[in-house]
PyMOL CGO cylinders between C-alpha atoms (Angstrom):
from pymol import cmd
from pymol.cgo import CYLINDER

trace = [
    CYLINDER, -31.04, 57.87, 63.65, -28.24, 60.25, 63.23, 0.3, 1, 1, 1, 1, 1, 1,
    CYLINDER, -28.24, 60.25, 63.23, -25.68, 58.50, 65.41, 0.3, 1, 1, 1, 1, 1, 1,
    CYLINDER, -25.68, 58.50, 65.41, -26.89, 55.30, 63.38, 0.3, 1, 1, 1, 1, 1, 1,
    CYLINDER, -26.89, 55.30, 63.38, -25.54, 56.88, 60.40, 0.3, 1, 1, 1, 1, 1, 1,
    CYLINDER, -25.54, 56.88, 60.40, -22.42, 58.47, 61.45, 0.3, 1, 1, 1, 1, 1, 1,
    CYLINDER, -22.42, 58.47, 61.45, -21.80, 55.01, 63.15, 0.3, 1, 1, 1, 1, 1, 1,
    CYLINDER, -21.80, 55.01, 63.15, -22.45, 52.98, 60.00, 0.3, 1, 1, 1, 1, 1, 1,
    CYLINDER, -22.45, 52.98, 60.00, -20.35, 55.83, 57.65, 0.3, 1, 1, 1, 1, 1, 1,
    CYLINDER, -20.35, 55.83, 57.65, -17.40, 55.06, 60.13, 0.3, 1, 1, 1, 1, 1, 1,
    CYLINDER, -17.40, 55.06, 60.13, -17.57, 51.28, 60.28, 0.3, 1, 1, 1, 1, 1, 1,
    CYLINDER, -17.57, 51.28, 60.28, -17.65, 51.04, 56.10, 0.3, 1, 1, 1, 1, 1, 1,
    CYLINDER, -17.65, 51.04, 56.10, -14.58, 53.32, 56.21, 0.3, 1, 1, 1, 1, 1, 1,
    CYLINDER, -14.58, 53.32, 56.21, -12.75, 51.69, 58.59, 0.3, 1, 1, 1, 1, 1, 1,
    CYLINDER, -12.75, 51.69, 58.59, -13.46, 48.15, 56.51, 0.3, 1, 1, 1, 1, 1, 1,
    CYLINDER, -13.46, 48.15, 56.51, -12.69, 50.14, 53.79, 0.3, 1, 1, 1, 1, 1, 1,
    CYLINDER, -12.69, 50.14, 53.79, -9.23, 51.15, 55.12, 0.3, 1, 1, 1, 1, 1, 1,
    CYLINDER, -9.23, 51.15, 55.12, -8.30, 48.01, 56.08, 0.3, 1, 1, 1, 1, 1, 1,
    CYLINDER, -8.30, 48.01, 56.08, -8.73, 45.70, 52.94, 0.3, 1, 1, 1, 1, 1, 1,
    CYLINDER, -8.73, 45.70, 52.94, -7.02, 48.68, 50.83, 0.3, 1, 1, 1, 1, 1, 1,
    CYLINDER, -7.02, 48.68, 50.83, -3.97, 47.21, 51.91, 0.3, 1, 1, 1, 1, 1, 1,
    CYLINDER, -3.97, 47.21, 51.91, -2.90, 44.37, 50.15, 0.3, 1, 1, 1, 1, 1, 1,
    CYLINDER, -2.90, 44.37, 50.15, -0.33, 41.49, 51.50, 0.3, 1, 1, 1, 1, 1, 1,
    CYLINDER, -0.33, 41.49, 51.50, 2.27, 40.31, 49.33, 0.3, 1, 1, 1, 1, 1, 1,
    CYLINDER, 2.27, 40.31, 49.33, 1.73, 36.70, 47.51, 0.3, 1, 1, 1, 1, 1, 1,
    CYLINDER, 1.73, 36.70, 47.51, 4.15, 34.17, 46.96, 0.3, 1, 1, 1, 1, 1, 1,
    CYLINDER, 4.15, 34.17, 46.96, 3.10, 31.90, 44.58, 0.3, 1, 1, 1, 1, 1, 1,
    CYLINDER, 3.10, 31.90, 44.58, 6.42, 29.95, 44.99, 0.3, 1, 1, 1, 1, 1, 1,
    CYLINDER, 6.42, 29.95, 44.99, 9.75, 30.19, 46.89, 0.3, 1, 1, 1, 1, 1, 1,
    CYLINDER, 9.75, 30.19, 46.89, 11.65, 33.84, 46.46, 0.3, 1, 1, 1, 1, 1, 1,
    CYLINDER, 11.65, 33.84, 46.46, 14.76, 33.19, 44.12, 0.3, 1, 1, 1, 1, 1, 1,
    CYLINDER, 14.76, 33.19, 44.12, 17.35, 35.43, 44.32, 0.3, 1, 1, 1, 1, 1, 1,
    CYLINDER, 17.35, 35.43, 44.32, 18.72, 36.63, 40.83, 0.3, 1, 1, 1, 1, 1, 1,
    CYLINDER, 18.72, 36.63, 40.83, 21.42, 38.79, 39.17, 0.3, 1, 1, 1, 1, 1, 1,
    CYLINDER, 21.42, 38.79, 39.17, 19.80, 42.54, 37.83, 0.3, 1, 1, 1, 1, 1, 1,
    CYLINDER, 19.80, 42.54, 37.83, 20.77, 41.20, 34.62, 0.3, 1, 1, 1, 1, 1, 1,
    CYLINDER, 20.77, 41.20, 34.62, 18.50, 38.30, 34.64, 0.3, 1, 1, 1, 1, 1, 1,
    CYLINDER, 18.50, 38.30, 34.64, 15.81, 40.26, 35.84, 0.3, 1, 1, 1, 1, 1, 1,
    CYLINDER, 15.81, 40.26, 35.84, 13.77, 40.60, 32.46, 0.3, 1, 1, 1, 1, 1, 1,
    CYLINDER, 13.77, 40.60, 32.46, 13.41, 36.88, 32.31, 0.3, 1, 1, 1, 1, 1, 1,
    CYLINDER, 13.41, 36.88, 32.31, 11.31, 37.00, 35.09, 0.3, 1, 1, 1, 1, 1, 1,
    CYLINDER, 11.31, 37.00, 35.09, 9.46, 40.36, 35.28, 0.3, 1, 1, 1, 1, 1, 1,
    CYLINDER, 9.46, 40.36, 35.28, 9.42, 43.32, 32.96, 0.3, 1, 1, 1, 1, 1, 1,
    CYLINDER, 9.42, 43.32, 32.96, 8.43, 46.85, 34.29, 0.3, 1, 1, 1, 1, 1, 1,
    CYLINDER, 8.43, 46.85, 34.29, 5.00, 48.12, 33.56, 0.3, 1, 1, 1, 1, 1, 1,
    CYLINDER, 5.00, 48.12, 33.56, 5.69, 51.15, 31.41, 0.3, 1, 1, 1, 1, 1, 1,
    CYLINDER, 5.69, 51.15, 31.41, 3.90, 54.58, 32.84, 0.3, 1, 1, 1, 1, 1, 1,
    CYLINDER, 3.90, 54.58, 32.84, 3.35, 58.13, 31.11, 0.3, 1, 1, 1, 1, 1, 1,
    CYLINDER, 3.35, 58.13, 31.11, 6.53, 60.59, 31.57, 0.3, 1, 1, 1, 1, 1, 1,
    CYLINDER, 6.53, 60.59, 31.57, 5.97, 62.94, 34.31, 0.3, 1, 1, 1, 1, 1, 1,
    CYLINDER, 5.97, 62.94, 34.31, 8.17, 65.81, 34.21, 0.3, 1, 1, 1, 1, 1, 1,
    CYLINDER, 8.17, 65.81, 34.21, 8.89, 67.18, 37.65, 0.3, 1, 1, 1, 1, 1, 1,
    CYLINDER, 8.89, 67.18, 37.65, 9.07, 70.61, 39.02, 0.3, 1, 1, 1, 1, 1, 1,
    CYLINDER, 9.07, 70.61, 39.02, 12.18, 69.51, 40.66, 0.3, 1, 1, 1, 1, 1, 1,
    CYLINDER, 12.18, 69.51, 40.66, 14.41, 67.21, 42.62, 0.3, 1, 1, 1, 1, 1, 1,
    CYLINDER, 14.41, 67.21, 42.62, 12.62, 64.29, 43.30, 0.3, 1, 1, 1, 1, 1, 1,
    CYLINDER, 12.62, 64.29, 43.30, 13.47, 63.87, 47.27, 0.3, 1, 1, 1, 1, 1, 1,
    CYLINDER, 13.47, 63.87, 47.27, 14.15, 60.29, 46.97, 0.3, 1, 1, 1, 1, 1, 1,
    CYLINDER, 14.15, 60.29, 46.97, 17.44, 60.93, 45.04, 0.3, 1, 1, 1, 1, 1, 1,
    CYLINDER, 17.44, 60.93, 45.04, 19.81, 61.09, 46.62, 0.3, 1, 1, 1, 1, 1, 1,
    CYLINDER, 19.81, 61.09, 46.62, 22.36, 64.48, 46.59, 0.3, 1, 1, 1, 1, 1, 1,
    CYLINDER, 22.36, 64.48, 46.59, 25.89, 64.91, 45.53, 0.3, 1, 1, 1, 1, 1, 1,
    CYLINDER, 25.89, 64.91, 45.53, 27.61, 61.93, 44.15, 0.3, 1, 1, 1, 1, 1, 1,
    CYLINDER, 27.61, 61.93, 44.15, 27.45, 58.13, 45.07, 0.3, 1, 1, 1, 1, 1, 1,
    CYLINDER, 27.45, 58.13, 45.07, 26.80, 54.16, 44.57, 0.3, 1, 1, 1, 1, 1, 1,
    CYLINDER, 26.80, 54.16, 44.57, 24.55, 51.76, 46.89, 0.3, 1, 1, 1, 1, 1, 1,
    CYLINDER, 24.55, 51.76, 46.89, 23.40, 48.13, 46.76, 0.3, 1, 1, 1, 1, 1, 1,
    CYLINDER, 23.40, 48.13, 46.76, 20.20, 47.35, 47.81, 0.3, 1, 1, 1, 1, 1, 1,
    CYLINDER, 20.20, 47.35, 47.81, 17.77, 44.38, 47.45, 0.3, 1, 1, 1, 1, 1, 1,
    CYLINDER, 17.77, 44.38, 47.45, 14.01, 44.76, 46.02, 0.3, 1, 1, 1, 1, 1, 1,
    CYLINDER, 14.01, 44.76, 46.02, 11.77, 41.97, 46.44, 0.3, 1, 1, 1, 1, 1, 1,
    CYLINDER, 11.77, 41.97, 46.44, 9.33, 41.45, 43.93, 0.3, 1, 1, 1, 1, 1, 1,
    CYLINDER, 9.33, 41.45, 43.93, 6.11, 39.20, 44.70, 0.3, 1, 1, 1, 1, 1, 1,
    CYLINDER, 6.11, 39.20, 44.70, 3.83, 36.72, 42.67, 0.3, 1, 1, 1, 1, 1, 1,
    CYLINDER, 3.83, 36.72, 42.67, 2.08, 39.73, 41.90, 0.3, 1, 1, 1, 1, 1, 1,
    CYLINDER, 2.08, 39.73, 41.90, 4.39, 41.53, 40.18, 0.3, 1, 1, 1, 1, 1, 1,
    CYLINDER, 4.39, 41.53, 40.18, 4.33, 44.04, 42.86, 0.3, 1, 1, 1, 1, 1, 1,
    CYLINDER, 4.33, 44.04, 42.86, 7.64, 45.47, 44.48, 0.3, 1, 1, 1, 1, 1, 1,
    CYLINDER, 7.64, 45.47, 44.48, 6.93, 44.64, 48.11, 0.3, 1, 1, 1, 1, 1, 1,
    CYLINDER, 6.93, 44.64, 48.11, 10.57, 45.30, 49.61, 0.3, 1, 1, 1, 1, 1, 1,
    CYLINDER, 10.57, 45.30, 49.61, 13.43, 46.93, 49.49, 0.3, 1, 1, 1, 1, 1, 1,
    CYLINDER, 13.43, 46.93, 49.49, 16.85, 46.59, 51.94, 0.3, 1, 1, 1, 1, 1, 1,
    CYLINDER, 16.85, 46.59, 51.94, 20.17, 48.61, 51.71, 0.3, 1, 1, 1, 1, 1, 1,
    CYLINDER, 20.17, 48.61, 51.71, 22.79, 46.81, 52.14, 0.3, 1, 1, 1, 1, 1, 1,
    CYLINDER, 22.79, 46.81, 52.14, 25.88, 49.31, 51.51, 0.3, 1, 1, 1, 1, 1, 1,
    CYLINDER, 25.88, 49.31, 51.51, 26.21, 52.85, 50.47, 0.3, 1, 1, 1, 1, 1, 1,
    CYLINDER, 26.21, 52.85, 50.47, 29.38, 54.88, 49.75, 0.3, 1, 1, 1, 1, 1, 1,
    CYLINDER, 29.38, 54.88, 49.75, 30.07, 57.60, 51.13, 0.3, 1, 1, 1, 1, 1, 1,
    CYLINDER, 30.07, 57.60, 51.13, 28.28, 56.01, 54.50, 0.3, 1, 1, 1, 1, 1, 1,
    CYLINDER, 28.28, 56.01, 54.50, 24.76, 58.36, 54.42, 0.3, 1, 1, 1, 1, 1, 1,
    CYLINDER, 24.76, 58.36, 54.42, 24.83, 58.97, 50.62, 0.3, 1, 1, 1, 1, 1, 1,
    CYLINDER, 24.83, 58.97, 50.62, 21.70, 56.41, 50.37, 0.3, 1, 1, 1, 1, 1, 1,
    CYLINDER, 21.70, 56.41, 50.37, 19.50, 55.37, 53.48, 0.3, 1, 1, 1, 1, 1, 1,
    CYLINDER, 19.50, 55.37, 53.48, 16.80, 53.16, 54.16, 0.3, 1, 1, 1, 1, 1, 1,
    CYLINDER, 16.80, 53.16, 54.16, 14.72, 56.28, 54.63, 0.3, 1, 1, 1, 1, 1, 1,
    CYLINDER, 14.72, 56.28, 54.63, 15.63, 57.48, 50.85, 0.3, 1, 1, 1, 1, 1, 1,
    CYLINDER, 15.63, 57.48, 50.85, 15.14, 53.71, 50.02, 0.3, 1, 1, 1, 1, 1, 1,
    CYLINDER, 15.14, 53.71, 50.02, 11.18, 54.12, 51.35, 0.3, 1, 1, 1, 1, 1, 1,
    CYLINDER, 11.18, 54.12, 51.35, 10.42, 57.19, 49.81, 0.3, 1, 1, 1, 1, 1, 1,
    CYLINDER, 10.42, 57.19, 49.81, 10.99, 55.83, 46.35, 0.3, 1, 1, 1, 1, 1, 1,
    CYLINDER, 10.99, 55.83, 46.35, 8.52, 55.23, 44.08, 0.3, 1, 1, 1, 1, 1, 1,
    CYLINDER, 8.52, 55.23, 44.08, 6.63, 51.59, 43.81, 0.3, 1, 1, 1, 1, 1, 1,
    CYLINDER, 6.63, 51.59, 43.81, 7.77, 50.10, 40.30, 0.3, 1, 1, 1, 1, 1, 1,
    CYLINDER, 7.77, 50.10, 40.30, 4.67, 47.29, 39.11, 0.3, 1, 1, 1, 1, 1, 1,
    CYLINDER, 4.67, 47.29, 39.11, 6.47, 44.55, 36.80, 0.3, 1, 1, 1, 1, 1, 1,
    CYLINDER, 6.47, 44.55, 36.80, 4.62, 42.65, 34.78, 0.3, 1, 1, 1, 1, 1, 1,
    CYLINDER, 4.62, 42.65, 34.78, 5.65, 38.86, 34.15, 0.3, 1, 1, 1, 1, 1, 1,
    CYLINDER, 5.65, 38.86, 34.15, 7.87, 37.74, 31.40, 0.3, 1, 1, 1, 1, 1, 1,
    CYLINDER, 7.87, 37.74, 31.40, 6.76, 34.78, 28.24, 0.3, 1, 1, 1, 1, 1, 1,
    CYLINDER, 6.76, 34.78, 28.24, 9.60, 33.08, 30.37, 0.3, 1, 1, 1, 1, 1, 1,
    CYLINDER, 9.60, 33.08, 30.37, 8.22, 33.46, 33.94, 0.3, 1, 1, 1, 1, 1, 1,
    CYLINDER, 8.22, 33.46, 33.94, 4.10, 32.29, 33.32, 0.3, 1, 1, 1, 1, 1, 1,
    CYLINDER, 4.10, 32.29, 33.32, 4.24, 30.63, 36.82, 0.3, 1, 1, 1, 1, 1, 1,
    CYLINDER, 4.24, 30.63, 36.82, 5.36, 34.79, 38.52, 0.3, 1, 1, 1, 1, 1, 1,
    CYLINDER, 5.36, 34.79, 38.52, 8.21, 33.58, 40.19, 0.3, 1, 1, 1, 1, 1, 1,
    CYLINDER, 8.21, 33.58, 40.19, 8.67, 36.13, 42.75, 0.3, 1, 1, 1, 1, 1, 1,
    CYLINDER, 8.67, 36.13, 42.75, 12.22, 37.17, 43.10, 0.3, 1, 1, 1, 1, 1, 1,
    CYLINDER, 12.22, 37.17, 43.10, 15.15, 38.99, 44.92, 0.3, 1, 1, 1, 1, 1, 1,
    CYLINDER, 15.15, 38.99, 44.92, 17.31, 41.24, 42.96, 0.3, 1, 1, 1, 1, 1, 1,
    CYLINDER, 17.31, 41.24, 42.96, 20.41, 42.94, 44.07, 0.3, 1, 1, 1, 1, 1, 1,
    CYLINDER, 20.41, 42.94, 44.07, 20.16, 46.67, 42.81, 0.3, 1, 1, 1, 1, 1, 1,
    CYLINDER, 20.16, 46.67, 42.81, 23.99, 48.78, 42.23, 0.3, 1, 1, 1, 1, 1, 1,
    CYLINDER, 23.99, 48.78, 42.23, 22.93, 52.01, 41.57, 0.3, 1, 1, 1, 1, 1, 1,
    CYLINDER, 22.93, 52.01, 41.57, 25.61, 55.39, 40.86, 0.3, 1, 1, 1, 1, 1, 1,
    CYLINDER, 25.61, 55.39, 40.86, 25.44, 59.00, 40.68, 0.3, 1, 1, 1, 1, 1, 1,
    CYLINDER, 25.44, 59.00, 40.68, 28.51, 60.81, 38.80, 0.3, 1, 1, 1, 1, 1, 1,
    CYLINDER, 28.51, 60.81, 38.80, 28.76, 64.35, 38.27, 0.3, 1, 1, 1, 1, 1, 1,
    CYLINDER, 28.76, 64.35, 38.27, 28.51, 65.63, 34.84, 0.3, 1, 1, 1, 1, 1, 1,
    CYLINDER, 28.51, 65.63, 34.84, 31.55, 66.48, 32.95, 0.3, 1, 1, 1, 1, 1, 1,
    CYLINDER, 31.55, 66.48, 32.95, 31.16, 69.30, 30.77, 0.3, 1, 1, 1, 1, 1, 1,
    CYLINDER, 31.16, 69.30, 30.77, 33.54, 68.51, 27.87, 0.3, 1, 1, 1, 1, 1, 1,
    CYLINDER, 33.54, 68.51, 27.87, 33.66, 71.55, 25.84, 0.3, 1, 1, 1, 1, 1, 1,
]
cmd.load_cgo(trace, "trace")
C-alpha cells in the first residue's frame, strides 16, 4: 500500500513538472520591428518596485552597449532572447542575456490579433559624471 502511494505521489509530480512548462504560441507569423514601434504591439505588464540588496547579477559591470533580439510570442510572453554584438567583446553575453529577468507584455488597442514580434534591443551603460 505504501509503495502504491509513494508511486502515485511521484507520477502526479512528475505530470505535474512537465505541463508547468509552457511552449511558446504563435498566433501568426513573427514580424520583426524597430524598439520604437514596440508599444504598438505590446506594452509591458507593470510589476511592484522591488528594491534590491544589491547588484542584480544580470547587469552587466563596468561600462558598455549590446544589441540583442527578444522574441515576444502570441502570448505576450518573452520567449527569446539572442546577442548579436557587444562592445567591449565580453561586456554582455548570452549567459548575462539568460539570467535576466522574464518581462510579460500585454497587447496593445492596436495589436487585438497579439502579433508576436522580434525586436532589436541597444542597450548602454555610462559611468556617472559627477558635475559639481
Amino acid at each position: 500500500m505504501t509503495k502504491l502511494v509513494l508511486w502515485f505521489i511521484f507520477a502526479s509530480m512528475t505530470l505535474l513538472g512537465c505541463s508547468s512548462v509552457k511552449e511558446p504560441t504563435f498566433n501568426n507569423d513573427i514580424v520583426v520591428i524597430d524598439v520604437a514601434d514596440l508599444n504598438q504591439y505590446w506594452v509591458a505588464k507593470t510589476s511592484k518596485v522591488v528594491f534590491l540588496p544589491g547588484r542584480p547579477k544580470w547587469i552587466p559591470k563596468g561600462m558598455g552597449k549590446a544589441s540583442f533580439f527578444i522574441t515576444i510570442d502570441s502570448n505576450g510572453t518573452l520567449v527569446s532572447r539572442e546577442l548579436i554584438d557587444s562592445i567591449p567583446n565580453d561586456w554582455m553575453t548570452q549567459k548575462i542575456l539568460d539570467k535576466m529577468p522574464i518581462q510579460q507584455y500585454k497587447p496593445s488597442i492596436t495589436n487585438p490579433t497579439k502579433i508576436p514580434v522580434k525586436v532589436k534591443i541597444n542597450p548602454e551603460l555610462k559611468a556617472l559624471v559627477d558635475i559639481t
